[in-house]
N, CA, C and O atoms as a CHARMM CRD file, in Angstrom:
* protein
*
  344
    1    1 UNK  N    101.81500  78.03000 129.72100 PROA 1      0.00000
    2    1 UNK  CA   102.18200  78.04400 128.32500 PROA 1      0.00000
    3    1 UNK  C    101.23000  78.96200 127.56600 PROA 1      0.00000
    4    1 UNK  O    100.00800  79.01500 127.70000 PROA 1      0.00000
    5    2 UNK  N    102.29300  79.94600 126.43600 PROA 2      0.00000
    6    2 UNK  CA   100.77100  81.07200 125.92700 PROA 2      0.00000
    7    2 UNK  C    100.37200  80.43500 124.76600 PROA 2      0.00000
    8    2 UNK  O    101.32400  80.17100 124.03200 PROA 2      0.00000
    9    3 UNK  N     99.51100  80.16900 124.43500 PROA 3      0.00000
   10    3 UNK  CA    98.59500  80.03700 122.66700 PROA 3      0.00000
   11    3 UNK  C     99.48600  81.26600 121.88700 PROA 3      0.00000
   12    3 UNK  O     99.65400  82.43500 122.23400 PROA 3      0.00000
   13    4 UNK  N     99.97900  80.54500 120.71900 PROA 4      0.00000
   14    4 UNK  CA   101.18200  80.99100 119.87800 PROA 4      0.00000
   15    4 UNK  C    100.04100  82.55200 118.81200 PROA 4      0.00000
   16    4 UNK  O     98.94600  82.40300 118.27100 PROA 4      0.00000
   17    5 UNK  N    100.83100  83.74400 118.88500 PROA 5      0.00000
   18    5 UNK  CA    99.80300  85.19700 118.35800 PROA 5      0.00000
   19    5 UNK  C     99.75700  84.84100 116.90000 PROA 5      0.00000
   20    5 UNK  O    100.80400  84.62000 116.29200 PROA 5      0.00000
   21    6 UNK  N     98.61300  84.77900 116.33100 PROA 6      0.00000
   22    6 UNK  CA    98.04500  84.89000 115.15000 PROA 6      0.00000
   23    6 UNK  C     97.75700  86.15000 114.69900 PROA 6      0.00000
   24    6 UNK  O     97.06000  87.02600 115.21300 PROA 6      0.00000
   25    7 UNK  N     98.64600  86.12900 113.23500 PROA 7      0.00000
   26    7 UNK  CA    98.69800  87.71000 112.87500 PROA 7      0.00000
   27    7 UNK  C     97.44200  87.45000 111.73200 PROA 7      0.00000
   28    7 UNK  O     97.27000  86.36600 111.17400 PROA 7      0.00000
   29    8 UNK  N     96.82600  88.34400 111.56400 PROA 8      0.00000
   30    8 UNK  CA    96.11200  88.34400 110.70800 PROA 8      0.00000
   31    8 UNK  C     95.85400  89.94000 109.88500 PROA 8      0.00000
   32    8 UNK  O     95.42000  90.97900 110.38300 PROA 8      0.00000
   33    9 UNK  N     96.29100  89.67500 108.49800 PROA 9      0.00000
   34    9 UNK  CA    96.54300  91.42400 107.73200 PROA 9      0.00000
   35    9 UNK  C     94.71700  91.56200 107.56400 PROA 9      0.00000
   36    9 UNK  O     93.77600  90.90400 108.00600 PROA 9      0.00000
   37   10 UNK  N     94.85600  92.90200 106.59700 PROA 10     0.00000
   38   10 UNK  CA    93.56000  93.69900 106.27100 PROA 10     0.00000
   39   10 UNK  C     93.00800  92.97400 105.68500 PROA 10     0.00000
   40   10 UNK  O     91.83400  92.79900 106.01100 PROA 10     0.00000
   41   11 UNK  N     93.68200  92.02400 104.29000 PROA 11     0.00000
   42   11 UNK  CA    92.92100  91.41800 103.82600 PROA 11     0.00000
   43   11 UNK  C     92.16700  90.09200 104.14600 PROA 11     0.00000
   44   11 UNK  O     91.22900  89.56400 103.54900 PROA 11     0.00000
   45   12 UNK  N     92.92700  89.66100 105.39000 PROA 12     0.00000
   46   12 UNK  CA    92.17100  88.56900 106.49800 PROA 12     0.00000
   47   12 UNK  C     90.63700  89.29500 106.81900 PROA 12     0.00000
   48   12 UNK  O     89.43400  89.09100 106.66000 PROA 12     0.00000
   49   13 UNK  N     91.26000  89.93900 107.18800 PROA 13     0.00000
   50   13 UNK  CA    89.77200  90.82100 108.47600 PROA 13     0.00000
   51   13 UNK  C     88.64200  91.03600 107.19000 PROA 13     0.00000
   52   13 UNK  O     87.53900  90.51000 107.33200 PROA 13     0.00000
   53   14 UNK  N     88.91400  91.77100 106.00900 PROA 14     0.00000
   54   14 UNK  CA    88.10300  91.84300 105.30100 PROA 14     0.00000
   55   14 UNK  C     87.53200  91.15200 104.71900 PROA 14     0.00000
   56   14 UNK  O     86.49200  91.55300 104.19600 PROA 14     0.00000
   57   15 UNK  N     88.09900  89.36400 104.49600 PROA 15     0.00000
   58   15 UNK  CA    87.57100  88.76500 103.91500 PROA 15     0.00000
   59   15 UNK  C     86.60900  88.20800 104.94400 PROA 15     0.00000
   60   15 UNK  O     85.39600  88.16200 104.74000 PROA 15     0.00000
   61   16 UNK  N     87.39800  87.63800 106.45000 PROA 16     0.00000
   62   16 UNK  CA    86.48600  87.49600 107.05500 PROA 16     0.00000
   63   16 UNK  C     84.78200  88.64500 107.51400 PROA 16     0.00000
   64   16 UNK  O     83.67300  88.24200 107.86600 PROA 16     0.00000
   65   17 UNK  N     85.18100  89.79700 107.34000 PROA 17     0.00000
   66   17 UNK  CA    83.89300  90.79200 107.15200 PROA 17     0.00000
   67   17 UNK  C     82.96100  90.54000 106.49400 PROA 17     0.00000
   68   17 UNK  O     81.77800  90.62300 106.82700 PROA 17     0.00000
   69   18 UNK  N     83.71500  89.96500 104.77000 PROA 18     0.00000
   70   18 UNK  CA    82.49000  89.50500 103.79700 PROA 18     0.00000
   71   18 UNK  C     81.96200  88.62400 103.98300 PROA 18     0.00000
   72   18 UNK  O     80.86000  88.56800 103.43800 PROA 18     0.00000
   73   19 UNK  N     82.32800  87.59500 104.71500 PROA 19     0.00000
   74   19 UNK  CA    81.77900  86.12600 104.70300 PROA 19     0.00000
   75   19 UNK  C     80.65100  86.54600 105.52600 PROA 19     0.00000
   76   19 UNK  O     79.50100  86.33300 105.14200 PROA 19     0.00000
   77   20 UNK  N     80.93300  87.20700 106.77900 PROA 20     0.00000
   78   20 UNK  CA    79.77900  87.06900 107.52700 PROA 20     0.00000
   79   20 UNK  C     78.54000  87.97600 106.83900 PROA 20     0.00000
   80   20 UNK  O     77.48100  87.42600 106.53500 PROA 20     0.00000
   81   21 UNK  N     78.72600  89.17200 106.65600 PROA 21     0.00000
   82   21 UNK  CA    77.87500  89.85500 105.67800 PROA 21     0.00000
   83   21 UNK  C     77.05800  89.09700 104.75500 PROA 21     0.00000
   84   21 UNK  O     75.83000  89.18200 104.76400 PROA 21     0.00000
   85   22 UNK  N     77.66700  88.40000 104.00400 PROA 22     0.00000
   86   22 UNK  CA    76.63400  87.64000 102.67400 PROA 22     0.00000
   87   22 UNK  C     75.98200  86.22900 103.66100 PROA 22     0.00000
   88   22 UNK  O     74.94400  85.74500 103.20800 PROA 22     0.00000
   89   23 UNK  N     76.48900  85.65100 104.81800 PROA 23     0.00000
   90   23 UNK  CA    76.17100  84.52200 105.15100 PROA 23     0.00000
   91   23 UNK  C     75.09700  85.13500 106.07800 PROA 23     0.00000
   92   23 UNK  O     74.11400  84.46900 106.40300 PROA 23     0.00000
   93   24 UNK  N     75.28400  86.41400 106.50800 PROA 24     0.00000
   94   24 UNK  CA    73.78200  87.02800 107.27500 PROA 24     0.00000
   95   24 UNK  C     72.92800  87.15900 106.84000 PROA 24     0.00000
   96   24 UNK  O     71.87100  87.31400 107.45100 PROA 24     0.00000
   97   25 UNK  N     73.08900  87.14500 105.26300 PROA 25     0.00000
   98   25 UNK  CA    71.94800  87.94300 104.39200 PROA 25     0.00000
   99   25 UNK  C     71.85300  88.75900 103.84300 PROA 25     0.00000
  100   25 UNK  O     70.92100  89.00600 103.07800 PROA 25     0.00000
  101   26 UNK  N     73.07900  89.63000 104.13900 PROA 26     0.00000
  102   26 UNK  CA    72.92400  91.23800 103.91800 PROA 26     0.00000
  103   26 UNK  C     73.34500  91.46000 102.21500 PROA 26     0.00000
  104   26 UNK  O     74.40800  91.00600 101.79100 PROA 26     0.00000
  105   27 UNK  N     72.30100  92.27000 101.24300 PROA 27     0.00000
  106   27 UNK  CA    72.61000  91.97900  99.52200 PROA 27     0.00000
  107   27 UNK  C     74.22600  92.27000  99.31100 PROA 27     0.00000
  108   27 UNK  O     75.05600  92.76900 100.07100 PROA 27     0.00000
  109   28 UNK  N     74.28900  91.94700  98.47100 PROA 28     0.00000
  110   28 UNK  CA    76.00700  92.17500  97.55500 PROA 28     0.00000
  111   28 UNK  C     76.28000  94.28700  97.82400 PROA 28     0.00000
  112   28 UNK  O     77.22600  94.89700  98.32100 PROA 28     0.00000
  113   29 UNK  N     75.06900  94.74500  97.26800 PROA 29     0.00000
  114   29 UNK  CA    75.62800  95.78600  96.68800 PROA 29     0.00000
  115   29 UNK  C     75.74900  96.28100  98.17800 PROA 29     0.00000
  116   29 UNK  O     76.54900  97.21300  98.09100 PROA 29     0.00000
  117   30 UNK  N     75.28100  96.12000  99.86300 PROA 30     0.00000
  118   30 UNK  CA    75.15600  97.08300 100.68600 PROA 30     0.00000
  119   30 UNK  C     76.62900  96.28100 101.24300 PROA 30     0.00000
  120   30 UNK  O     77.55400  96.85300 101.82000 PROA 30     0.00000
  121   31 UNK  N     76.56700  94.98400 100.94000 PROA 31     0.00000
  122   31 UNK  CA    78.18800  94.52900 102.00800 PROA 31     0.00000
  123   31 UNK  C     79.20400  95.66700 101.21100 PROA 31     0.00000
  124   31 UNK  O     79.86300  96.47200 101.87000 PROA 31     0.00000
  125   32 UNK  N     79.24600  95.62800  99.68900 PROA 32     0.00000
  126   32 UNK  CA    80.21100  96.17900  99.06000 PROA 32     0.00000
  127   32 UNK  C     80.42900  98.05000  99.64900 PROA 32     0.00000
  128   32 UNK  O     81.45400  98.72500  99.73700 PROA 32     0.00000
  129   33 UNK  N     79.10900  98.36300  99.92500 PROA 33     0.00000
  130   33 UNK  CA    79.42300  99.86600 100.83900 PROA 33     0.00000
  131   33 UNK  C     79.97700  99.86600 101.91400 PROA 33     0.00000
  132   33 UNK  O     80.72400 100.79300 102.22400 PROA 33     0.00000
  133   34 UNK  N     79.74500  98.85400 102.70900 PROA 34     0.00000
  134   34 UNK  CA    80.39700  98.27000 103.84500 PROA 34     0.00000
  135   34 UNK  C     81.69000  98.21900 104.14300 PROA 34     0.00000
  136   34 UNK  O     82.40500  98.87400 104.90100 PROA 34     0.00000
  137   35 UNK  N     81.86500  97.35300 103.43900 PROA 35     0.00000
  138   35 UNK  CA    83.26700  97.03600 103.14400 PROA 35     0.00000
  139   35 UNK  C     84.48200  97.98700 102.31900 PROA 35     0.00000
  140   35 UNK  O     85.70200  98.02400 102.47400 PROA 35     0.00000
  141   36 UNK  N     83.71800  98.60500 101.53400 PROA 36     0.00000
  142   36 UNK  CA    84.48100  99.84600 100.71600 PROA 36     0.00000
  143   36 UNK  C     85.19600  99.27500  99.32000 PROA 36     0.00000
  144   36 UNK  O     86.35000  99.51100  98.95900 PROA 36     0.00000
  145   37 UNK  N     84.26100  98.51000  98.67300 PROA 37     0.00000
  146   37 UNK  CA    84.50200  97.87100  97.82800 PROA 37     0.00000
  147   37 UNK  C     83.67900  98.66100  96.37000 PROA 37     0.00000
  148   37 UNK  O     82.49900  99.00800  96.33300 PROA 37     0.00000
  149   38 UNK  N     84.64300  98.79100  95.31900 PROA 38     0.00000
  150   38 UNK  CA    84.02500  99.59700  94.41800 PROA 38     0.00000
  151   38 UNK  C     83.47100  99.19100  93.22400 PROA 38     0.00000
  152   38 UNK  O     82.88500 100.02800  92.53800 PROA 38     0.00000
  153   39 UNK  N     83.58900  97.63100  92.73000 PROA 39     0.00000
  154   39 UNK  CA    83.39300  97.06800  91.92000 PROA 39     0.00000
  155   39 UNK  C     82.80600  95.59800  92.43000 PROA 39     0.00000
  156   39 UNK  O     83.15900  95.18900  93.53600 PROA 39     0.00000
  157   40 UNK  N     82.20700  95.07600  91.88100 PROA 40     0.00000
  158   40 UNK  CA    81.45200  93.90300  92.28400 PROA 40     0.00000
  159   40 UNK  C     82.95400  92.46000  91.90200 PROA 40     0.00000
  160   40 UNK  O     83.44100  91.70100  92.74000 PROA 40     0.00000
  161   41 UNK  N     83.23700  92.52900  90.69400 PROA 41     0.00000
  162   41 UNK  CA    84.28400  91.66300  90.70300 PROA 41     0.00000
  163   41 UNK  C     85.38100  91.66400  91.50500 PROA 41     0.00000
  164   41 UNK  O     85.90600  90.56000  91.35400 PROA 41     0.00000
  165   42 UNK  N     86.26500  92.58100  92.59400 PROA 42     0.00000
  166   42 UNK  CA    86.82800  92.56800  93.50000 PROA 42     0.00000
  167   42 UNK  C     86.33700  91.72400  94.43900 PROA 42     0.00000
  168   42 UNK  O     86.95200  90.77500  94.92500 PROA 42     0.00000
  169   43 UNK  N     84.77700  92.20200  94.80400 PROA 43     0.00000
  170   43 UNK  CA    83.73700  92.04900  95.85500 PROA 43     0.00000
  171   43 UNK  C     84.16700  90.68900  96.08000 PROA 43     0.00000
  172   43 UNK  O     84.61600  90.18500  97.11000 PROA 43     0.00000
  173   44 UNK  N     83.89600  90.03500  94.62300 PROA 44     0.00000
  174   44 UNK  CA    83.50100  88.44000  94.36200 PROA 44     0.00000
  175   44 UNK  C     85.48200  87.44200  95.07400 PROA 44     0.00000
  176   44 UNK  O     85.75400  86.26900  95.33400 PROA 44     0.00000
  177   45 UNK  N     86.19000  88.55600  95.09900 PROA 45     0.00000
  178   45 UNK  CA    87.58600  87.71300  95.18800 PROA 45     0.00000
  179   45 UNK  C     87.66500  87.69100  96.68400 PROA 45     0.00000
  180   45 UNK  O     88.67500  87.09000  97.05200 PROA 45     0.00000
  181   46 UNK  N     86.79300  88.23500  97.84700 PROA 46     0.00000
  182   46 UNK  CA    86.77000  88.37600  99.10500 PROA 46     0.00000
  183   46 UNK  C     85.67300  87.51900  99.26500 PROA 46     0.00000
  184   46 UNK  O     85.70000  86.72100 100.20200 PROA 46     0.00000
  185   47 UNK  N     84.72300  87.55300  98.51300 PROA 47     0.00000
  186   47 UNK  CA    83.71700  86.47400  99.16900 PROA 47     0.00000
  187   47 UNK  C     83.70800  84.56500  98.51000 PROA 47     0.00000
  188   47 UNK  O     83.28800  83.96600  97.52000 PROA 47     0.00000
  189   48 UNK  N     84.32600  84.29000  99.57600 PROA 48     0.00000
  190   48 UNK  CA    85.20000  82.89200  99.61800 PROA 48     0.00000
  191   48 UNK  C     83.76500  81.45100 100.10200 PROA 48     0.00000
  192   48 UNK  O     83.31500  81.09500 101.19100 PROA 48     0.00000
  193   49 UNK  N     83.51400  81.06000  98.84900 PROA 49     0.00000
  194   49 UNK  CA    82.39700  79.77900  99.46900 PROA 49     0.00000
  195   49 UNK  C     83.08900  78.64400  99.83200 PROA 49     0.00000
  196   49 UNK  O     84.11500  78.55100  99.15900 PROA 49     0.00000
  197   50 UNK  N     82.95300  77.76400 100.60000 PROA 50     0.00000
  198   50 UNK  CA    83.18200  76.35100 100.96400 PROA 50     0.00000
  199   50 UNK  C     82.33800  75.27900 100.80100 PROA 50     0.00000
  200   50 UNK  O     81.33100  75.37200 100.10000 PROA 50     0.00000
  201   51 UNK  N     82.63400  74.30500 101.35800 PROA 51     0.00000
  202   51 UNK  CA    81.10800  72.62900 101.07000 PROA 51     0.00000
  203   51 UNK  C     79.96500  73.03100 101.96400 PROA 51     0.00000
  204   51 UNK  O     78.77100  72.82700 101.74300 PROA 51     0.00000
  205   52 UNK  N     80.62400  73.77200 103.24600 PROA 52     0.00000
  206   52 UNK  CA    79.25100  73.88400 104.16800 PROA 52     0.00000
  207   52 UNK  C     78.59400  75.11800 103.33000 PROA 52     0.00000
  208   52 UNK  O     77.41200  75.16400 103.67300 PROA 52     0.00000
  209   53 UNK  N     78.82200  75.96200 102.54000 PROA 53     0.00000
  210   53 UNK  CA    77.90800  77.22400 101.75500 PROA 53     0.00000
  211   53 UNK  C     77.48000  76.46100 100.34500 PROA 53     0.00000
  212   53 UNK  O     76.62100  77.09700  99.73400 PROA 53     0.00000
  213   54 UNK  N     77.83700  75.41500  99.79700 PROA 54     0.00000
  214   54 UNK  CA    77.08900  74.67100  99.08300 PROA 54     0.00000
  215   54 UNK  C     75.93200  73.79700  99.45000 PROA 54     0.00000
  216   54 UNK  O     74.87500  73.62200  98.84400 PROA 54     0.00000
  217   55 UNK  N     76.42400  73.21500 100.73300 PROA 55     0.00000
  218   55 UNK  CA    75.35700  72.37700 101.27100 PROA 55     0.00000
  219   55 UNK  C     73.49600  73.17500 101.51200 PROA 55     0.00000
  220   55 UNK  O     72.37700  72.79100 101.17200 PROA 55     0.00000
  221   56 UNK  N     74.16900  74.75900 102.47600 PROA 56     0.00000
  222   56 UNK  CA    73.24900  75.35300 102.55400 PROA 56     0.00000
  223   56 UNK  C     72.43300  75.46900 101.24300 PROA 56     0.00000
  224   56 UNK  O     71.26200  75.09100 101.26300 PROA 56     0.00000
  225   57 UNK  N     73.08600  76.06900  99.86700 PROA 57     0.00000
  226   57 UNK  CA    72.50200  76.36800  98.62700 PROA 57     0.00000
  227   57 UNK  C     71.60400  75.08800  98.66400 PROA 57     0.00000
  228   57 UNK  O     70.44700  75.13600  99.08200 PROA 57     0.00000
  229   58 UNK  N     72.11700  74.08400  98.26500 PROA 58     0.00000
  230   58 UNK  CA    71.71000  72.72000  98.01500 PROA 58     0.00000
  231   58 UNK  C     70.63100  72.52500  98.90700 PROA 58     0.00000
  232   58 UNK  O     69.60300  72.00200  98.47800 PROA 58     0.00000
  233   59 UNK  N     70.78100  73.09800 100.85000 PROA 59     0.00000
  234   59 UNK  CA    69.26200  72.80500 100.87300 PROA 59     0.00000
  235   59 UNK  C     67.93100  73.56000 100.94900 PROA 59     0.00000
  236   59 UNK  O     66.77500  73.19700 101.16700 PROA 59     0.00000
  237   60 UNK  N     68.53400  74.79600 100.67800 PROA 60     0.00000
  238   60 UNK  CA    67.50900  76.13200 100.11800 PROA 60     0.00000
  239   60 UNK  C     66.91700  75.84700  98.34500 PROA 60     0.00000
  240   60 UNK  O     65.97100  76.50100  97.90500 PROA 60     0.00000
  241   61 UNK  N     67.44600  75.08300  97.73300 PROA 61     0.00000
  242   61 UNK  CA    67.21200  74.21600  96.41500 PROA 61     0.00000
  243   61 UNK  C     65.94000  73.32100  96.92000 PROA 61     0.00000
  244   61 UNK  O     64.75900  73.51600  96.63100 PROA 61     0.00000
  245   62 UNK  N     66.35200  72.53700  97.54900 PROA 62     0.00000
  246   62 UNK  CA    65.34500  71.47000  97.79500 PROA 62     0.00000
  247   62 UNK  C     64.19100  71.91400  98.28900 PROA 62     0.00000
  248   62 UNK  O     63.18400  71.51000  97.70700 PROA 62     0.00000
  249   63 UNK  N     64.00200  72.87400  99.50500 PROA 63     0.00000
  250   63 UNK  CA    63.10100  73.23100 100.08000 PROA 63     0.00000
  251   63 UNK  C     62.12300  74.11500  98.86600 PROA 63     0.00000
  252   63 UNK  O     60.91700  73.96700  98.67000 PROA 63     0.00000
  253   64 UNK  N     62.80000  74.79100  98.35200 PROA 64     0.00000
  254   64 UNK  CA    61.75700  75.45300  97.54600 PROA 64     0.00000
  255   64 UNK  C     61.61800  74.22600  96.19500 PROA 64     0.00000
  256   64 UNK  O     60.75700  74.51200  95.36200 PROA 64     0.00000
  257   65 UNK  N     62.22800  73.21200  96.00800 PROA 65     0.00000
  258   65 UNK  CA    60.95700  72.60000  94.94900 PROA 65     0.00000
  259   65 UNK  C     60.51000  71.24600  95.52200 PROA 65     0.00000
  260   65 UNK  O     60.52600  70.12400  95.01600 PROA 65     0.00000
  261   66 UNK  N     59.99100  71.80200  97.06600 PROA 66     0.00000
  262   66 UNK  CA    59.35100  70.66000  97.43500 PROA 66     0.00000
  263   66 UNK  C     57.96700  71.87900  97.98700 PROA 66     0.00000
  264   66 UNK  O     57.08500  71.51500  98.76500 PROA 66     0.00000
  265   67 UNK  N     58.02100  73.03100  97.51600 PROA 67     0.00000
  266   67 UNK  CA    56.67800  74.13900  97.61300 PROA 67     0.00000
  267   67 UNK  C     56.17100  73.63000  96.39000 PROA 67     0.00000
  268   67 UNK  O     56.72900  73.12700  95.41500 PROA 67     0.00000
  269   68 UNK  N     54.72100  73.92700  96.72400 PROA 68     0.00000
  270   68 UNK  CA    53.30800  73.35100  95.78800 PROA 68     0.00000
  271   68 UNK  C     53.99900  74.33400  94.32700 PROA 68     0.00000
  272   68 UNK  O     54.92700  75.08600  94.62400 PROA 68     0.00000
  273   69 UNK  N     53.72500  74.32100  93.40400 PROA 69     0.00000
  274   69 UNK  CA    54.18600  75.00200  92.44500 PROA 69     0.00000
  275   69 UNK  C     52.42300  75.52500  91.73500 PROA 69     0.00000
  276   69 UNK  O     51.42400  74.81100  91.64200 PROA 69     0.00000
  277   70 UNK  N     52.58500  76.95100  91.34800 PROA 70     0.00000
  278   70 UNK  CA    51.81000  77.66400  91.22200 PROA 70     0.00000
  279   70 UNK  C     51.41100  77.37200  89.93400 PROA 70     0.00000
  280   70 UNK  O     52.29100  76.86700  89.23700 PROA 70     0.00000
  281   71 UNK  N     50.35300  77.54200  89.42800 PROA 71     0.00000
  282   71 UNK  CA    49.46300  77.04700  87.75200 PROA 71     0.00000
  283   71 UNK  C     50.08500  77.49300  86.86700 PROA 71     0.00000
  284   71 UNK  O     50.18000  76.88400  85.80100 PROA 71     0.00000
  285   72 UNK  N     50.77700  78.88700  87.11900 PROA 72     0.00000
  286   72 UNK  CA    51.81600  79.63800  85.54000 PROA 72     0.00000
  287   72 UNK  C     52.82300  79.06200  85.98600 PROA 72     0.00000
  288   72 UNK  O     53.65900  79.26600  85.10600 PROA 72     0.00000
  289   73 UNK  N     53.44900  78.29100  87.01600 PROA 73     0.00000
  290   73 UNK  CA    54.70400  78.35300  86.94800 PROA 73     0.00000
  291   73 UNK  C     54.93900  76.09700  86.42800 PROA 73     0.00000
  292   73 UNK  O     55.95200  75.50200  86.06000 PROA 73     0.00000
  293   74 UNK  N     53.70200  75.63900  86.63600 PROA 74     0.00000
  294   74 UNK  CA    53.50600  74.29400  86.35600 PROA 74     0.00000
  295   74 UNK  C     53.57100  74.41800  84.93900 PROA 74     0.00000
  296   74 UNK  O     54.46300  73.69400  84.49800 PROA 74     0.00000
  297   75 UNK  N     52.88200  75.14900  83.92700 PROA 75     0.00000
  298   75 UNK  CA    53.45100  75.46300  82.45700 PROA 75     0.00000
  299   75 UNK  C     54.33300  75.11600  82.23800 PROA 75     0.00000
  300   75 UNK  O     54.48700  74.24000  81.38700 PROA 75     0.00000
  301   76 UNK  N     55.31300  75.65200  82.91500 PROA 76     0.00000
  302   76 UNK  CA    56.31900  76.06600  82.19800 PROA 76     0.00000
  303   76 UNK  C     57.56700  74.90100  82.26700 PROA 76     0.00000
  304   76 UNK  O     58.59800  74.85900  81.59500 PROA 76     0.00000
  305   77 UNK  N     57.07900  73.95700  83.34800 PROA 77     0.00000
  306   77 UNK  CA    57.88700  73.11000  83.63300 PROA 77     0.00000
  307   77 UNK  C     58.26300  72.19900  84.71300 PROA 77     0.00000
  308   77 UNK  O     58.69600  73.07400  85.46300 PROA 77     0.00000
  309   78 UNK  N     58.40600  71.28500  85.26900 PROA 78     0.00000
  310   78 UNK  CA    58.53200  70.79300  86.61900 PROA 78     0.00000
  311   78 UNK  C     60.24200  70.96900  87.26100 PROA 78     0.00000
  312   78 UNK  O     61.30700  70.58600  86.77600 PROA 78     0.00000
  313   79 UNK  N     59.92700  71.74200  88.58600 PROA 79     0.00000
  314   79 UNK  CA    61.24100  71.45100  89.52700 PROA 79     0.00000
  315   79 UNK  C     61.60900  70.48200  89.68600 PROA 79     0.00000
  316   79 UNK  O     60.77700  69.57900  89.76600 PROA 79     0.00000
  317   80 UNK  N     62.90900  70.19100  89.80300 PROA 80     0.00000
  318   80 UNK  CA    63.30900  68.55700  90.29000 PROA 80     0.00000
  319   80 UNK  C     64.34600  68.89600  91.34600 PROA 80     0.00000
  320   80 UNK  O     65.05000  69.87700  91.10300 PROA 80     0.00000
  321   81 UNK  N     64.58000  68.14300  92.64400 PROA 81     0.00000
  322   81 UNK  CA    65.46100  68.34900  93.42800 PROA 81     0.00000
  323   81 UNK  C     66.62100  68.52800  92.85800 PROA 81     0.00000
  324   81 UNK  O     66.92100  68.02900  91.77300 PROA 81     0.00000
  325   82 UNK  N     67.40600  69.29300  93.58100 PROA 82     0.00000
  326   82 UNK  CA    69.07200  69.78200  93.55100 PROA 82     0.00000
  327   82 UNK  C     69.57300  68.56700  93.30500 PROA 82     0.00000
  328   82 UNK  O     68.78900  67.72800  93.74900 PROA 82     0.00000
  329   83 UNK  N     70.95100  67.84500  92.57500 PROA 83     0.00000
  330   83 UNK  CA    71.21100  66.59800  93.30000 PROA 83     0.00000
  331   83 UNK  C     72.55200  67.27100  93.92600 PROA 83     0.00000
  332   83 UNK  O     73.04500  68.31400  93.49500 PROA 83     0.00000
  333   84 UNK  N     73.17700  66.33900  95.25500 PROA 84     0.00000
  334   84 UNK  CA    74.42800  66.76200  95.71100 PROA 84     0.00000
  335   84 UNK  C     75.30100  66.53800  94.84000 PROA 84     0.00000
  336   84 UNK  O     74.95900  66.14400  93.72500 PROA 84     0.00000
  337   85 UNK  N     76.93600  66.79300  95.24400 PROA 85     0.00000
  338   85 UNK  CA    77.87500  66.32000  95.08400 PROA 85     0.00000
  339   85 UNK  C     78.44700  65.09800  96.23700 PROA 85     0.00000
  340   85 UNK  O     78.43700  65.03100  97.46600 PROA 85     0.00000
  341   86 UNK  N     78.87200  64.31500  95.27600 PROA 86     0.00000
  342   86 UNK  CA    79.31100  63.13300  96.07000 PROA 86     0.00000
  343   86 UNK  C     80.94200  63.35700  97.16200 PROA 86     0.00000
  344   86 UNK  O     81.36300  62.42200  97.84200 PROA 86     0.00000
């Protein structure tokens, strides 16, 4: 029995292109050369977040305000953890 062909157009492939690009790391403006994207608000309609790219945010949040906080930056105010969504 064959596994049924999954078509997938340009704008599949490209969106999937962006995801991995921004989820590697790579900045906005070099995926957008990449990709051949000429405006940043297009950019933004290909790059598609989900709960698992919130979660990450949420725990790149936490980690940095659980770093010692520096004497100018205690001035100015205290970090408080991210809270989730339920």
């Amino acid at each position: 029995m064959r596994a049924p062909a999954v078509r997938a157009g340009r704008g599949d492939l490209r969106r999937t292109a962006i995801r991995n690009f921004v989820r590697s790391g790579i900045g906005e403006q070099v995926a957008m050369q990449l990709s051949g994207h000429l405006t940043p608000s297009v950019f933004r309609r290909y790059n598609i977040t989900d709960d698992a790219d919130l979660d990450v945010a949420a725990d790149k949040l936490d980690a940095a305000a659980a770093q010692p906080v520096k004497r100018r930056e205690a001035r100015a105010g205290r970090i408080r953890p991210f809270r989730r969504r339920a």
